[in-house]
N, C-alpha and C positions, 0 to 999 in steps of 0.2 A: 351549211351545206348549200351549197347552188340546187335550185330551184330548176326542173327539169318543165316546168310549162309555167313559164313568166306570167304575170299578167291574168293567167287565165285559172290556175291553182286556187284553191280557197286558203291554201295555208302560204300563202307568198307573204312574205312580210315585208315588204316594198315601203309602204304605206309607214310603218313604223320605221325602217330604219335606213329606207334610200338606195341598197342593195336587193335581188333577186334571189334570195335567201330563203331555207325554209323556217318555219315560224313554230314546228312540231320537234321534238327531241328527236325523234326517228321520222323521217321523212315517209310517206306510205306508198310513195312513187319513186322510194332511190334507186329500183332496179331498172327504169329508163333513165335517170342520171348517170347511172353507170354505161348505159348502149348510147347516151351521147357523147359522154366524154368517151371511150372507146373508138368512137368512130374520129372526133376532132385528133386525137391524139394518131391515128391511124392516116388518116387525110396531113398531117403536119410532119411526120416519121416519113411519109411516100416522097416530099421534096426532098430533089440531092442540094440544093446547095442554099440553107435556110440563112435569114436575116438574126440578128443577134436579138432582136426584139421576139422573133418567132421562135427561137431556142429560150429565150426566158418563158414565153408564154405556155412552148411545150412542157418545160421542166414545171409548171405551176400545175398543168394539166394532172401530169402526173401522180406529183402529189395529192390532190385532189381526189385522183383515180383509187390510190394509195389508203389514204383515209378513209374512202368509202369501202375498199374491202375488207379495212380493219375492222368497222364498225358495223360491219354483217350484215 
């Protein structure tokens, strides 16, 4: 799961594995991961006429988004 405070998180697992990841089975901050991807996904949705890079990066948002409300 993406890591909602990079760097600054105690459970970033950066250090182990290279990526901004959480490092806990349940994140304890996933409910600002979700009010950030929300928002990137909102700010990317607002452009009319988006880059084929920005339509894959939205569509990964998604998912992302997707996952999180699966996983409560």
């Amino acid at each position: 799961m993406l890591c909602p405070y990079p760097t600054a998180c105690e459970y970033d697992a950066f250090r182990r594995t290279g990526e901004h990841t959480c490092g806990r089975v349940k994140c304890p901050y996933r409910i600002h991961t979700r009010r950030i991807l929300a928002g990137q996904i909102k700010q990317l949705a607002a452009l009319e006429s988006r880059t084929e890079r920005q339509e894959a990066y939205l569509d990964r948002l998604k998912a992302q988004y997707a996952e999180l409300l699966e996983s409560g």
